[in-house]
C-alpha positions as a LaTeX table, in Angstrom:
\begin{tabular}{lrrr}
\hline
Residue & $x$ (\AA) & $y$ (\AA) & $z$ (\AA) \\
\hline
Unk1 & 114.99 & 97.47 & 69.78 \\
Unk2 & 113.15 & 100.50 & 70.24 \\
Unk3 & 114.29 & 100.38 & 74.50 \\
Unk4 & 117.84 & 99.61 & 73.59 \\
Unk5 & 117.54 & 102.66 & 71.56 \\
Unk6 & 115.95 & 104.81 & 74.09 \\
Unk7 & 119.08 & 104.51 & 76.39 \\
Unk8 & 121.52 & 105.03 & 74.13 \\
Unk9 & 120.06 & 108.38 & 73.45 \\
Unk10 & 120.06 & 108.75 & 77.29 \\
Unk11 & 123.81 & 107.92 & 77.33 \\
Unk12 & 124.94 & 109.96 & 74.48 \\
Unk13 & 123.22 & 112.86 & 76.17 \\
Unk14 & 125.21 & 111.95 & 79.45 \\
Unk15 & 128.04 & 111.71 & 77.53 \\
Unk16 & 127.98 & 114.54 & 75.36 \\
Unk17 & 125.88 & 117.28 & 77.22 \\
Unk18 & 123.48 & 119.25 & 74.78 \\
Unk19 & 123.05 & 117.63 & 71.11 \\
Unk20 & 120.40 & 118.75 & 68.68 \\
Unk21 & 117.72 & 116.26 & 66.93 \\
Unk22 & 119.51 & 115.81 & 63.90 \\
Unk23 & 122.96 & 115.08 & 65.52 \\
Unk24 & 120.79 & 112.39 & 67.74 \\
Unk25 & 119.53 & 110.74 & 64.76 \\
Unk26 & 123.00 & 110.41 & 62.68 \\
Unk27 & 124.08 & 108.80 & 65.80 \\
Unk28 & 120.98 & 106.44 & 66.48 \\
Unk29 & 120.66 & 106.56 & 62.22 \\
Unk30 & 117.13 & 106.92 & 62.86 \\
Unk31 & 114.60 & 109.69 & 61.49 \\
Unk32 & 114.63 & 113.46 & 63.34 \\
Unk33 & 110.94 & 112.75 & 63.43 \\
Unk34 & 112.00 & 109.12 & 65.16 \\
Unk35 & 114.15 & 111.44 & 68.24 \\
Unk36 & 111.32 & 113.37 & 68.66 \\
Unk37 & 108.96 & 110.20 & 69.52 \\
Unk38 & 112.51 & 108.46 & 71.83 \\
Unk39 & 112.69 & 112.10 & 73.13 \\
Unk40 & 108.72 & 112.67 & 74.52 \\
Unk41 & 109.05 & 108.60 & 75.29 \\
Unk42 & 111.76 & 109.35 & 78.04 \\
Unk43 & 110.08 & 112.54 & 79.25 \\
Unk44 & 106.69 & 110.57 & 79.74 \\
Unk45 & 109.08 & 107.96 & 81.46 \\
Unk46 & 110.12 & 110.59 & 84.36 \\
Unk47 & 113.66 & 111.58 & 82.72 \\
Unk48 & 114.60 & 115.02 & 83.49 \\
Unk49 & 115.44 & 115.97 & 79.81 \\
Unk50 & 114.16 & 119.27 & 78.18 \\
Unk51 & 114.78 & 120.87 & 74.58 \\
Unk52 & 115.86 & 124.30 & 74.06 \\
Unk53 & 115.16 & 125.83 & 70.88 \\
Unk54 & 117.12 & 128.14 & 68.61 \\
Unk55 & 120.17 & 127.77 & 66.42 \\
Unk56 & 122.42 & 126.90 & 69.69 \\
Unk57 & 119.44 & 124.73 & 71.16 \\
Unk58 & 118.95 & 121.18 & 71.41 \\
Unk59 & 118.25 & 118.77 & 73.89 \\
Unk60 & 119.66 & 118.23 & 77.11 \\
Unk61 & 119.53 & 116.25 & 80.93 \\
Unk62 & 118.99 & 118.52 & 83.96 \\
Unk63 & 122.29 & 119.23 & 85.45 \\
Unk64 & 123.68 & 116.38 & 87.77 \\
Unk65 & 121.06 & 114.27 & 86.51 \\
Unk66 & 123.61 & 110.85 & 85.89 \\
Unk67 & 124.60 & 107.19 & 87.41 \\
Unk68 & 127.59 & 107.03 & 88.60 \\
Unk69 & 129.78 & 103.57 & 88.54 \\
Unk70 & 131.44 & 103.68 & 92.02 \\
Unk71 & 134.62 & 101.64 & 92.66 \\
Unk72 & 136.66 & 101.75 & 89.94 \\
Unk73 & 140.03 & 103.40 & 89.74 \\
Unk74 & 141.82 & 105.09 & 87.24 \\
Unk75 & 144.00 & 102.74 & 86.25 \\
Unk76 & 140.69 & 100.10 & 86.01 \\
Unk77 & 138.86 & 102.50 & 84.03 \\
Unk78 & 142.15 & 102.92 & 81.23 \\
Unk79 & 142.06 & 98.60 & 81.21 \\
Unk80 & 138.19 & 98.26 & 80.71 \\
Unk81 & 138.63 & 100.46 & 77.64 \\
Unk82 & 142.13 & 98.87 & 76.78 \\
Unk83 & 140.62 & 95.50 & 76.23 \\
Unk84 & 137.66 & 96.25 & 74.60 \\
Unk85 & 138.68 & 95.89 & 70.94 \\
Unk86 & 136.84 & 97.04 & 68.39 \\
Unk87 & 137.97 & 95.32 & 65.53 \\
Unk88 & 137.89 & 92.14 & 67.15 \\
Unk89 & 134.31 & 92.61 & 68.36 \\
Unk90 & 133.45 & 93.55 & 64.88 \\
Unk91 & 134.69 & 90.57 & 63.57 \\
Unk92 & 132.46 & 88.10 & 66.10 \\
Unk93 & 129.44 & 90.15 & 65.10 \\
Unk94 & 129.41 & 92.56 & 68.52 \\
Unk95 & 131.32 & 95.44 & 67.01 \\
Unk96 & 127.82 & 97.44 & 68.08 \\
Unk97 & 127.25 & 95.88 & 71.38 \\
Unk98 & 130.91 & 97.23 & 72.26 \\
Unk99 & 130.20 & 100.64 & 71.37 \\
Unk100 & 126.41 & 100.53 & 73.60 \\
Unk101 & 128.62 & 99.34 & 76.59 \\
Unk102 & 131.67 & 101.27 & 76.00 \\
Unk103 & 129.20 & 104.18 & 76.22 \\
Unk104 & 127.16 & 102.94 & 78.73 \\
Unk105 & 130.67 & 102.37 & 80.99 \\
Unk106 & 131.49 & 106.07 & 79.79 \\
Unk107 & 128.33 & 107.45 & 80.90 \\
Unk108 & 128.39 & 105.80 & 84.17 \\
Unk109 & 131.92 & 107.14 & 85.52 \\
Unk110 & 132.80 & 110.23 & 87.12 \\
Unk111 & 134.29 & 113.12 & 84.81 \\
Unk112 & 137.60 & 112.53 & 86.10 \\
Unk113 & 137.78 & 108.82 & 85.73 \\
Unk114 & 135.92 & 109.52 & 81.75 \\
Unk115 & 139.20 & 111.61 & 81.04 \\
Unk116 & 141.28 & 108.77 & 81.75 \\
Unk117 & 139.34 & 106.44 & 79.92 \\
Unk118 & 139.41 & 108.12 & 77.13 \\
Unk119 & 142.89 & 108.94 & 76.66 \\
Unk120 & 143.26 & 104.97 & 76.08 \\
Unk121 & 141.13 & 105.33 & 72.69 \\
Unk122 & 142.81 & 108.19 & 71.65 \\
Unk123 & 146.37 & 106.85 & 72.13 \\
Unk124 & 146.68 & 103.27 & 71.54 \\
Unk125 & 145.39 & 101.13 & 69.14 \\
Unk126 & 145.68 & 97.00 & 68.40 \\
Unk127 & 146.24 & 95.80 & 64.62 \\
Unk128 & 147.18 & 92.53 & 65.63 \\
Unk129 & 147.26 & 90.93 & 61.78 \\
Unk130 & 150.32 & 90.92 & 60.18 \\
Unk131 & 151.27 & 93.74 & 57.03 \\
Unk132 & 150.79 & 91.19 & 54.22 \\
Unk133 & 147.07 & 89.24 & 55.62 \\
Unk134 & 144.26 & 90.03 & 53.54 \\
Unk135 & 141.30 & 91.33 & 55.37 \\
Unk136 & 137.51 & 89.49 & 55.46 \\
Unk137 & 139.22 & 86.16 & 55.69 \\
Unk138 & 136.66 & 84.80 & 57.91 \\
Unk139 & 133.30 & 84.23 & 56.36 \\
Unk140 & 132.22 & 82.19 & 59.35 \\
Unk141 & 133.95 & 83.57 & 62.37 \\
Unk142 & 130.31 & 84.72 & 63.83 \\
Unk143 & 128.75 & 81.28 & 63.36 \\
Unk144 & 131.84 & 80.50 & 64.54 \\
Unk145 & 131.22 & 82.07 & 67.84 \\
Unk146 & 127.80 & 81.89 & 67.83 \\
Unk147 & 127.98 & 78.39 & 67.86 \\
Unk148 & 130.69 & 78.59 & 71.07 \\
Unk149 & 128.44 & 80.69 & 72.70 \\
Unk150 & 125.25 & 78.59 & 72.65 \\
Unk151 & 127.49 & 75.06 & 73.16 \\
Unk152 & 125.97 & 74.00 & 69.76 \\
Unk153 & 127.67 & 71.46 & 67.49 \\
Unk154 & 128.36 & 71.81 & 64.54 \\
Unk155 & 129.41 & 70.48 & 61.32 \\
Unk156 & 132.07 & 71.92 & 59.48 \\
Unk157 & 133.94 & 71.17 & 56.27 \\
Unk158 & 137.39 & 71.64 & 56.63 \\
Unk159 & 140.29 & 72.57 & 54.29 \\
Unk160 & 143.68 & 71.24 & 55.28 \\
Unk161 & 147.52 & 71.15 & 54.02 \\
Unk162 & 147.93 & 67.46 & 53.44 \\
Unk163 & 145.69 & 64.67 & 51.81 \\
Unk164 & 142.15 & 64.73 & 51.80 \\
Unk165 & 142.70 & 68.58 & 51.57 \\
Unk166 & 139.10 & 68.81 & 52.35 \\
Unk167 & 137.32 & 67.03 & 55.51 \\
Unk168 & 134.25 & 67.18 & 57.25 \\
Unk169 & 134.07 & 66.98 & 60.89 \\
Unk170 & 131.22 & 67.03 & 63.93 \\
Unk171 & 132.74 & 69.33 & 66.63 \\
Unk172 & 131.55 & 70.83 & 70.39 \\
Unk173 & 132.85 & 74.28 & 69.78 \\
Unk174 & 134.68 & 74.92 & 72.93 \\
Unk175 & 135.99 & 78.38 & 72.55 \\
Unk176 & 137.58 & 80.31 & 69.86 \\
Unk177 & 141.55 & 82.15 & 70.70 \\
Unk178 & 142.92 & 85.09 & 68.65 \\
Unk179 & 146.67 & 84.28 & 67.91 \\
Unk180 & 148.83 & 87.22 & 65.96 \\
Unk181 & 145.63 & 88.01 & 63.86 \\
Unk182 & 144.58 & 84.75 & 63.42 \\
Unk183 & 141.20 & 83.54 & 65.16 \\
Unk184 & 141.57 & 79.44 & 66.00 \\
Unk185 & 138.33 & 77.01 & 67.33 \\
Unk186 & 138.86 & 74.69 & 70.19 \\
Unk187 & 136.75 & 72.24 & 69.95 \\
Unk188 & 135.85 & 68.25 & 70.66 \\
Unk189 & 135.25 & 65.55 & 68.76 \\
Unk190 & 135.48 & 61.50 & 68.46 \\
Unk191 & 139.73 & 61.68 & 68.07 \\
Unk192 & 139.91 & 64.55 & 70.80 \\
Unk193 & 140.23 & 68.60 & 71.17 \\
Unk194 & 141.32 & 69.30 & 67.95 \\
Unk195 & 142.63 & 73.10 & 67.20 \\
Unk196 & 141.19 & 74.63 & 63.45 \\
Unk197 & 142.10 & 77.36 & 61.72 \\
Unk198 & 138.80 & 79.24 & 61.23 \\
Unk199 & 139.83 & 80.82 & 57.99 \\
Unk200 & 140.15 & 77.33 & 56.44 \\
Unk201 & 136.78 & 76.39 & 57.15 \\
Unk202 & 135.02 & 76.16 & 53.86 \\
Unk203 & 131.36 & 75.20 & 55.03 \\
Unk204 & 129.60 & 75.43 & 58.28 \\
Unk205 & 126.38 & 74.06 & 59.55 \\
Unk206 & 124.91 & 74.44 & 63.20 \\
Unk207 & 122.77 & 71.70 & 64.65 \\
Unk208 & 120.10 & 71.71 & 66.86 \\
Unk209 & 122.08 & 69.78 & 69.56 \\
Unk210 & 123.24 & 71.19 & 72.32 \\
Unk211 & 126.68 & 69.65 & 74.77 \\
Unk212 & 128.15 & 70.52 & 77.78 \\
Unk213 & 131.72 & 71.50 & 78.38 \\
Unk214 & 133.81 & 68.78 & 79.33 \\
Unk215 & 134.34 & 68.37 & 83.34 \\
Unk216 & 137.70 & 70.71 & 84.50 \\
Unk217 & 138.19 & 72.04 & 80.99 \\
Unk218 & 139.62 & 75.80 & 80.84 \\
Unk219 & 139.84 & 77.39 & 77.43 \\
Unk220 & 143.48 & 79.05 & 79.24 \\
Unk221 & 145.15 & 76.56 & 80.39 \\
Unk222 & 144.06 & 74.54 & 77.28 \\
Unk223 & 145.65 & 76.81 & 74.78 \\
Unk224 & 148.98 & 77.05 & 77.26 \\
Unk225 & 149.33 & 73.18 & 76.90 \\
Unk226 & 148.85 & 73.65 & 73.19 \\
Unk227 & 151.06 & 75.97 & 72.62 \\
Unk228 & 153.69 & 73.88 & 74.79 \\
Unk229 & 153.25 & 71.03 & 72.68 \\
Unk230 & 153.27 & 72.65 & 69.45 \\
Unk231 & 156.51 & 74.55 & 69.92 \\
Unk232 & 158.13 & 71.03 & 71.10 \\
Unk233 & 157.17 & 69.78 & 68.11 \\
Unk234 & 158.50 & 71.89 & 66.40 \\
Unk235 & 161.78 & 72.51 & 67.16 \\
Unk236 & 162.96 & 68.67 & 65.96 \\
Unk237 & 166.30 & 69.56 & 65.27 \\
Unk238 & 169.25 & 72.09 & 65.54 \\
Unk239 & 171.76 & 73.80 & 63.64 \\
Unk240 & 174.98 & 75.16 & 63.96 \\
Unk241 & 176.23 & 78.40 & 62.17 \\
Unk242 & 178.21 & 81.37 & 62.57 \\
Unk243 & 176.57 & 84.94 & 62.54 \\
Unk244 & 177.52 & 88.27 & 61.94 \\
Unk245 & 176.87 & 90.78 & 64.43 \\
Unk246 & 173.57 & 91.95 & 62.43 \\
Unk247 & 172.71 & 88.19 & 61.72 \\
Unk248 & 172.98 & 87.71 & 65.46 \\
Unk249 & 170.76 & 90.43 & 66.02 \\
Unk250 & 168.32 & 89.87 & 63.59 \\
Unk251 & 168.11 & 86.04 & 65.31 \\
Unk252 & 168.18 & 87.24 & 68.60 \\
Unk253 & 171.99 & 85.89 & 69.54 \\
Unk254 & 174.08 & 87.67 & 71.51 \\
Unk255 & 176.51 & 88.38 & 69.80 \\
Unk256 & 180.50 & 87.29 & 71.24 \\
Unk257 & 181.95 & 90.55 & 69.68 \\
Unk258 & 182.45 & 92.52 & 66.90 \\
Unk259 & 183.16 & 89.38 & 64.33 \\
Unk260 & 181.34 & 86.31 & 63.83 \\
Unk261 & 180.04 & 83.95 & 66.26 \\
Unk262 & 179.62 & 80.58 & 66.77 \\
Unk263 & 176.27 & 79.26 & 67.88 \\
Unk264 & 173.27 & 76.46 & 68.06 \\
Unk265 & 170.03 & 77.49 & 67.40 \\
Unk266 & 167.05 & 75.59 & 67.28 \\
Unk267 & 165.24 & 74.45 & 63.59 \\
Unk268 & 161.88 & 72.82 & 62.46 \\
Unk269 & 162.93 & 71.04 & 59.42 \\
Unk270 & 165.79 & 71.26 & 56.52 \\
Unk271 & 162.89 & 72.78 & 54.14 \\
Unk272 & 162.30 & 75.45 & 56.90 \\
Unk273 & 165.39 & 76.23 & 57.60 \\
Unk274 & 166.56 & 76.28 & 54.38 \\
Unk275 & 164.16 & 79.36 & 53.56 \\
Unk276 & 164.49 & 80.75 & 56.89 \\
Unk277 & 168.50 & 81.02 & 56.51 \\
Unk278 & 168.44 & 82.50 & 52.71 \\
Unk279 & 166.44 & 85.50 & 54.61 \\
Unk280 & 169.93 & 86.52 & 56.51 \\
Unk281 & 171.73 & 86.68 & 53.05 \\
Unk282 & 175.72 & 86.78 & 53.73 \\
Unk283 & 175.53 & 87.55 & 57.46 \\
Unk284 & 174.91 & 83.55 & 58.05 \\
Unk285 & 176.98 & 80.43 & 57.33 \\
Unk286 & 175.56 & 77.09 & 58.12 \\
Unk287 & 178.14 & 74.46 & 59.40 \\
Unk288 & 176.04 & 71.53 & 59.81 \\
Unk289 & 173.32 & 69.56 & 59.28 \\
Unk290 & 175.54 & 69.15 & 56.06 \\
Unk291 & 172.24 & 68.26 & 54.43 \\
Unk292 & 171.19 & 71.98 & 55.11 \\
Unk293 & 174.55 & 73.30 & 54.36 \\
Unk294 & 174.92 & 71.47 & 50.59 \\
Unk295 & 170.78 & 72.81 & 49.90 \\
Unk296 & 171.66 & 76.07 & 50.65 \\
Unk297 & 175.07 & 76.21 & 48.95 \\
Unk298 & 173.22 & 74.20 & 45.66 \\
Unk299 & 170.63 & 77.43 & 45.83 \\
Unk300 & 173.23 & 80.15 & 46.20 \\
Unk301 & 175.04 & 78.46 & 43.17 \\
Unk302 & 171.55 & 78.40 & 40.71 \\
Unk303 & 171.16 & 82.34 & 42.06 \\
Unk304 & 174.76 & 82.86 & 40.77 \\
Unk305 & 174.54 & 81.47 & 37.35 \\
Unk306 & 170.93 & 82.38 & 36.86 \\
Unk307 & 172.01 & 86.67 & 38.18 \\
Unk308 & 175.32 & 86.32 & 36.28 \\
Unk309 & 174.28 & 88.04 & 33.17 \\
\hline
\end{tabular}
């Protein structure tokens, strides 16, 4: 801990140029009293750092005293600080090993390339969950990837939408994929690679056991395959309706002019649909399935009646 410590205070001073004790120890939260020990540590250790005294003192590295990470460009200095998250590191339980080796990478790049770098934190930021997801959803997202991380198995008591709506399963955690603010685990068991929702797992237990990743298996390619079959299963059907120029917009159509038009578009289910359609309002008329047609005409019709007075 205490060595780990020791060159972050190096780094920050790389970083940052001249910082006084108590600004080093809000940073490390440690004791001023603990900077002064980290401080006489690294001078013992050879370090060319020296303290000057006085209400604009502090400490400080000898001029020109630095690493330098050689071979990177600008443009591969923006990326390495582009997809370095910190909200999704925080969530798998490395939100503070990110921030030692974002500083670390910080420290070790020439000023010019450090300018570039960080312009990306200052101007762009992910929030990949949706507007309505609570937050803290995932109790055991760092087990989670703990477990993924060590090839552990594990035990985990699953909640699910049809009946038993609770299961227990013995999984290899393969790896663990972050879809539009949702975190999923890959992993194998007796019936397969299964994909699970990690918010929906209710209980989780790591064993002692240890596996090995199965022969060929990419965590990539996997989750391309997946994602192949899952949207061919769920498209099952089609529907045909006409669409005003905004409801052709608002489902991606292009539009044939400025009136309605006439198109096929792709559905999961009546029940889906059925919701899904009722979004557009009036700038949507289903012609067939008639079984989708008559539901949403028998909903309009309750709306009416129950909105009349």
């Amino acid at each position: 801990m205490r060595a780990s410590r020791l060159v972050t205070l190096l780094l920050l001073l790389q970083n940052r140029g001249r910082m006084t004790a108590r600004e080093l120890a809000e940073e490390l939260e440690v004791s001023v009293r603990t900077v002064y020990r980290d401080v006489e540590a690294l001078g013992g250790a050879g370090i060319p750092l020296y303290g000057e005294a006085g209400h604009a003192g502090g400490y400080r590295l000898v001029d020109g005293y630095r690493t330098r990470l050689t071979g990177l460009t600008a443009d591969e200095a923006q990326a390495a600080f582009l997809a370095a998250l910190p909200g999704t590191a925080a969530e798998l339980g490395l939100g503070e090993a990110l921030a030692t080796a974002q500083l670390k990478l910080r420290a070790a790049l020439p000023a010019e390339l450090r300018e570039h770098a960080g312009r990306i934190q200052e101007r762009f930021l992910l929030d990949a969950p949706s507007w309505y997801d609570d937050a803290d959803r995932t109790p055991h997202l760092a087990a989670v990837a703990a477990a993924v991380w060590e090839l552990r198995v594990v035990v985990l008591r699953y909640r699910r939408w049809r009946a038993p709506e609770e299961i227990e399963r013995r999984v290899q955690p393969y790896g663990l994929v972050l879809k539009a603010g949702r975190w999923y685990l890959v992993a194998g068991g007796p019936s397969g690679i299964r994909t699970y929702r990690v918010d929906q797992i209710v209980e989780l237990r790591c064993l002692d056991e240890e596996f090995t990743l199965p022969a060929g298996f990419g965590l990539a390619a996997h989750w391309k395959s997946y994602l192949a079959g899952f949207r061919a299963r769920l498209h099952t059907g089609e529907a045909l309706v006409r669409l005003t120029p905004e409801g052709a917009r608002r489902l991606g159509v292009t539009p044939a002019g400025d009136g309605w038009t006439e198109t096929r578009v792709p559905i999961e289910s009546i029940d889906h649909a059925h919701g899904e359609f009722l979004r557009l309002g009036g700038d949507v008329e289903v012609m067939a399935p008639a079984e989708l047609r008559d539901r949403i005409a028998e909903t309009v019709r309750t709306l009416a009646v129950r909105y009349a007075g």
